[in-house]
C-alpha positions, -999 to +999 in steps of 0.1 A: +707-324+348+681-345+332+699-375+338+703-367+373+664-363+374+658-396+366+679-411+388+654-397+415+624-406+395+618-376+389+600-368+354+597-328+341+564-339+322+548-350+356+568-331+382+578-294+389+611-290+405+599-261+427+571-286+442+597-312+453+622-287+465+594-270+488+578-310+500+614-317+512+618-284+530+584-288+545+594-332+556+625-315+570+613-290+590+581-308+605+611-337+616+644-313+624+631-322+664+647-352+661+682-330+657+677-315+691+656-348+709+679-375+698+707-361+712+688-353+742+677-389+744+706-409+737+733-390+764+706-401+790+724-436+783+759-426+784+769-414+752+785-380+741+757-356+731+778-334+704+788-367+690+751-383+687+737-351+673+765-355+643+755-389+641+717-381+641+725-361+610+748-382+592+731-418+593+699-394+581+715-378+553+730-411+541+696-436+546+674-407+527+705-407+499+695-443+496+655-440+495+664-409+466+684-427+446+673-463+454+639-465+462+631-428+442+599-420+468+596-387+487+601-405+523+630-395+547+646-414+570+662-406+607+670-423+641+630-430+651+612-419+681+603-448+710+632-468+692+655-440+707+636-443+741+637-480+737+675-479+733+683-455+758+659-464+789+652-498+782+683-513+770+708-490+789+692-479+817+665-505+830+681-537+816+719-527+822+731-532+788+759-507+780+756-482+750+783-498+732+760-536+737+730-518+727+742-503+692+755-540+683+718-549+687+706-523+661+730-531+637+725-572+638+688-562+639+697-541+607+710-569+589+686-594+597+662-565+583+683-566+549+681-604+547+641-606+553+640-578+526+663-597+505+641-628+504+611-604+502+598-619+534+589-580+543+570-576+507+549-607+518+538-593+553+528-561+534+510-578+507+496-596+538+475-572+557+442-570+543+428-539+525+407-527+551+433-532+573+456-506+549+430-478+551+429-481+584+466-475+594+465-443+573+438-431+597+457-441+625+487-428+615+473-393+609+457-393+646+485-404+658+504-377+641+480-353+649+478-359+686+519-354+687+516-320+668+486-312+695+511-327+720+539-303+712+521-274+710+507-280+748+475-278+735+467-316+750+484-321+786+491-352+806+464-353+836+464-379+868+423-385+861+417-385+823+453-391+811+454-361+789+431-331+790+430-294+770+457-275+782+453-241+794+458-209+774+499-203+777+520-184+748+531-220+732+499-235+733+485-201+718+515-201+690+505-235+681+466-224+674+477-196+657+506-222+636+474-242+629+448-215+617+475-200+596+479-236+581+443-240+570+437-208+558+471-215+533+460-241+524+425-234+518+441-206+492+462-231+476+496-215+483+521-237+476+546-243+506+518-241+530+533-261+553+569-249+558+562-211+555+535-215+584+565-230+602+587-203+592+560-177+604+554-193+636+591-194+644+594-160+641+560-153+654+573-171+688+602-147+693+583-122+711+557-144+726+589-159+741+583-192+730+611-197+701+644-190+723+674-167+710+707-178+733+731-151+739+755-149+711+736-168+689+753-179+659+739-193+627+771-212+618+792-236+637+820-266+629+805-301+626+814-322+659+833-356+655+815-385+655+843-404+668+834-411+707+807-433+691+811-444+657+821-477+651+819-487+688+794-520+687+804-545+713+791-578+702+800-594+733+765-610+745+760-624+706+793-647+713+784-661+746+749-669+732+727-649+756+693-656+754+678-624+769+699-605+743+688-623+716+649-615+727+664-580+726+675-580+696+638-595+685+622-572+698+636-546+681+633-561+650+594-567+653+594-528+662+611-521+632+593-541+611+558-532+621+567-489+625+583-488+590+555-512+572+530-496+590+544-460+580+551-466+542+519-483+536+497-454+551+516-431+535+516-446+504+482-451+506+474-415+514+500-402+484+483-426+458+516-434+450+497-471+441+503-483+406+466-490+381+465-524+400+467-510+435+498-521+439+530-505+456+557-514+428+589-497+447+579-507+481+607-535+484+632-513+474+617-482+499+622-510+527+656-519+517+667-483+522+647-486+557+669-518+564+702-502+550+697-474+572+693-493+601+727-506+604+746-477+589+730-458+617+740-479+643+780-474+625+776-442+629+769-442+668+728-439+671+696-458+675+673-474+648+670-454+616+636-452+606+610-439+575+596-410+596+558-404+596+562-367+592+570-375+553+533-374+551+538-334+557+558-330+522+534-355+507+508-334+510+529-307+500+529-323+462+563-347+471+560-378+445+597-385+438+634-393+451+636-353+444+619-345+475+640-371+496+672-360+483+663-324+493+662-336+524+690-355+528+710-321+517+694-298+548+704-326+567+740-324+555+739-288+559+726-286+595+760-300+603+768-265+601+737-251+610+729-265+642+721-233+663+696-221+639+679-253+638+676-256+676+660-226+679+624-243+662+601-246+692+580-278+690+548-256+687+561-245+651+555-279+639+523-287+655+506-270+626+519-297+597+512-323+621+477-319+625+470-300+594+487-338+578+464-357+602+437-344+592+439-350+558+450-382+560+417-393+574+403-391+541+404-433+530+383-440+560+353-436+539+366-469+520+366-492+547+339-515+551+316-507+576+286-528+572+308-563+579+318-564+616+347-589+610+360-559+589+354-535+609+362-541+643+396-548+631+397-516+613+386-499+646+412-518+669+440-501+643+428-463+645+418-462+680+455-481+693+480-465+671+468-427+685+464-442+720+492-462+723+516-442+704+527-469+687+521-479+646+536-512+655+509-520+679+483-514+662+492-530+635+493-562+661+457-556+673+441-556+640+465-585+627+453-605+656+414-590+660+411-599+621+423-633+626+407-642+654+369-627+645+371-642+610+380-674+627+352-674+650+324-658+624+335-691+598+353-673+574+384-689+581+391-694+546+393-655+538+425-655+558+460-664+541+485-687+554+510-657+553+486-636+578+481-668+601+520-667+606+520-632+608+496-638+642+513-665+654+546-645+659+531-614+668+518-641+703+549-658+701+560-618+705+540-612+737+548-644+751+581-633+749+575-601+771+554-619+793+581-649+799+608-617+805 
C-alpha cells in the first residue's frame, strides 16, 4: 500500500488519506453535471446519447488515471464545457461538418497538443504570462466559477435589458441559498467534507421542495451502455484533401485548449500553493501532458475535448494536494458506469454551493497584484472582468496577453516584455484574424 501511495505522490507524513479521499468526492460531485450535460449536448449533433454518456465516463476515468499516476496533482479531467458546445453547434450543426469529421479534429488537435508539450512549447507560454497576470486568472477563474454555481442555482437569470438580473424567489433558487449558507457555516466550523456533505444535504433537501427529481422506478444500479456507435469512428477525410477551413478548425480548437487548460492549472495551482520555494510549478509539464493525452483518448472513445476541469478548485480547497485525490476520482467515475440513475438525480442547484463557496475563496491573491502601476493593472483588470463575462478562461487570458503587450509598449517599457510573450500576441491576432477572414 505504501508503494502505491507514492506512485500518487502521496506522502503519510504530509497527507491524510481521509482528506484526499473526501477532496476527490467533493471534485466529483461539484463536476458529475458533465455526466448528464454532455450527453445532452453531444446527441444535439447526431450521436447516440447512451453511447456518449459511456464515453463521457470512460475518457474521464482514463485522463484523471493519467494526471494520478503521471502528473500526481489533485486535478480531474473530463470532456469540457464550450468545447462540447463548440463541437456540437459549431462544427456539426452551423458549419456542416459531420460528427464523425468533427471527432478527427479533436484527436489531431490532441496530438498536436502532445507534441507542443513534448518540446515544452506549453511550459514556455506558462512561464510566459507575467506574475500579475497569474494572480489575476485565479480571480477570474473563481468569478467565473462563481457566477456558474449562481447560474445553476437560478439565483442570476438571463434578462433582454441588463443581460442577467437576480432571479426571483422559486424552490431551486431557494435550495441553492440554502446549499450556500450551509456551505459557509461548514466551513466556518472547520468540518472536514464541507463541500460534498452540503451537496449531499441539499440533494436530499430538494426532494420535497421538488427540485431534485425521483423517476418512477428509480433504480440505483444499471448495465454500462456500449460505446460502440461512437468509438473509434474519426473520419479524417477533410485532412487528406487539404481543406483549409478545416485546418482553421482544427486551430482553433487547439488555441481553446491551450489557453482553458493553462489558464485553469495555473489559477488553481496558484490558489493550492502547490508552487515549489522558488515559485515555481515543478509538475506542471507533466499535469499538461495528461491534459494532452486526454484529449485524443477522448476523442477514441467517441466525445469532445477532454479537459482539466475548474471545479478541481472545489477539492482543492477541500485539503486535495496529491494524485490520491485524482485517482479517487477517476474510480466514482468508473463506478457511475453503473450508477448512472443515482447520479442524474443531482439538481444543478446542489452544486451551486461549492461553486461559489470555491469562488470566493479563490479571490484571495488579488491582494498581490500590483495596483499602483497601471501597465500592471489594467491588464490584470482586463483578465478578471472577461473571463466571468465572457465565460471563457481562454479569452481572458487573450485580453490581458494583448492589453500587457500593447500598454507596456506604448508606456516605453518595451524591454519588460519577453520574446516568448511577443509571439504569444502575435498568434493570439493571427487567431482573430482568422475568425474575422472566416
Amino acid at each position: 500500500m505504501k508503494k502505491f501511495f507514492s506512485l500518487l505522490g502521496f506522502d503519510p507524513t504530509k497527507h491524510l488519506v481521509k482528506t484526499e479521499v473526501l477532496a476527490g468526492l467533493t471534485t466529483f460531485m461539484t463536476m458529475s453535471y458533465i455526466l448528464a450535460v454532455n450527453p445532452l449536448i453531444l446527441s444535439a449533433a447526431g450521436m447516440d446519447r447512451g453511447a456518449v454518456f459511456s464515453a463521457t465516463v470512460i475518457s474521464a476515468a482514463i485522463a484523471t488515471l493519467l494526471m494520478a499516476f503521471y502528473a500526481k496533482m489533485p486535478f480531474a479531467q473530463a470532456s469540457g464545457m464550450g468545447l462540447n458546445a463548440f463541437f456540437a453547434y459549431t462544427l456539426v450543426l452551423m458549419m456542416g461538418y459531420s460528427w464523425q469529421e468533427a471527432l478527427a479534429a479533436v484527436f489531431v488537435e490532441g496530438i498536436f497538443f502532445i507534441l507542443l508539450t513534448i518540446f515544452h512549447v506549453r511550459q514556455a507560454i506558462v512561464d510566459s504570462i507575467p506574475q500579475n497576470l497569474r494572480y489575476a486568472l485565479s480571480v477570474g477563474i473563481g468569478l467565473f466559477i462563481a457566477y456558474l454555481g449562481l447560474k445553476n442555482g437560478d439565483i442570476i437569470i438571463a434578462n433582454e435589458e441588463n443581460l442577467t438580473v437576480i432571479g426571483p424567489l422559486t424552490a431551486t433558487s431557494g435550495l441553492a441559498t440554502i446549499g450556500i449558507l450551509l456551505g459557509a457555516v461548514l466551513i466556518r466550523y472547520k468540518v472536514k467534507g464541507a463541500l460534498f456533505f452540503t451537496i449531499i444535504i441539499t440533494t436530499i433537501i430538494g426532494i420535497p421542495m421538488g427540485v431534485t427529481k425521483l423517476p418512477e422506478g428509480f433504480s440505483i444500479f444499471s448495465m454500462p451502455i456500449s460505446i460502440e456507435p461512437i468509438a473509434m469512428k474519426m473520419d479524417f477525410h477533410h485532412f487528406l484533401t487539404l481543406d483549409l477551413k478545416y485546418y482553421i478548425v482544427v486551430l482553433t480548437m487547439l488555441l481553446m485548449d491551450i489557453f482553458d487548460t493553462i489558464g485553469t492549472l495555473i489559477g488553481t495551482i496558484e490558489s493550492a500553493g502547490l508552487k515549489d520555494k522558488n515559485g515555481q510549478m515543478p509538475e506542471l509539464s507533466k499535469a499538461l501532458m495528461a491534459d494532452a493525452i486526454g484529449t485524443s483518448v477522448g476523442a477514441m472513445c467517441g466525445t469532445s475535448t477532454v479537459t482539466t476541469y475548474v471545479e478541481s478548485t472545489t477539492g482543492i480547497a477541500e485539503g486535495g494536494r496529491t494524485g490520491l485525490t485524482a485517482f479517487t476520482v477517476a474510480v466514482l467515475f468508473i463506478l457511475s458506469l453503473f450508477l448512472a440513475p443515482f447520479f442524474l438525480i443531482i439538481p444543478a442547484a446542489a452544486t451551486t454551493s461549492a461553486l461559489v463557496l470555491v469562488g470566493t475563496m479563490m479571490l484571495n491573491p488579488v491582494k498581490n497584484i500590483n495596483f499602483t502601476d497601471i501597465t500592471e493593472l489594467l491588464p490584470a483588470f482586463f483578465v478578471i472582468i472577461i473571463i466571468p463575462l465572457a465565460a471563457s478562461i481562454a479569452e481572458g487570458i487573450v485580453w490581458g496577453v494583448l492589453s500587457y503587450v500593447l500598454v507596456k509598449i506604448l508606456a516605453g517599457k518595451a524591454r519588460e516584455l519577453s520574446i516568448s510573450l511577443y509571439i504569444i500576441a502575435v498568434i493570439f491576432v493571427f487567431s482573430y484574424v482568422l475568425d474575422f477572414l472566416q
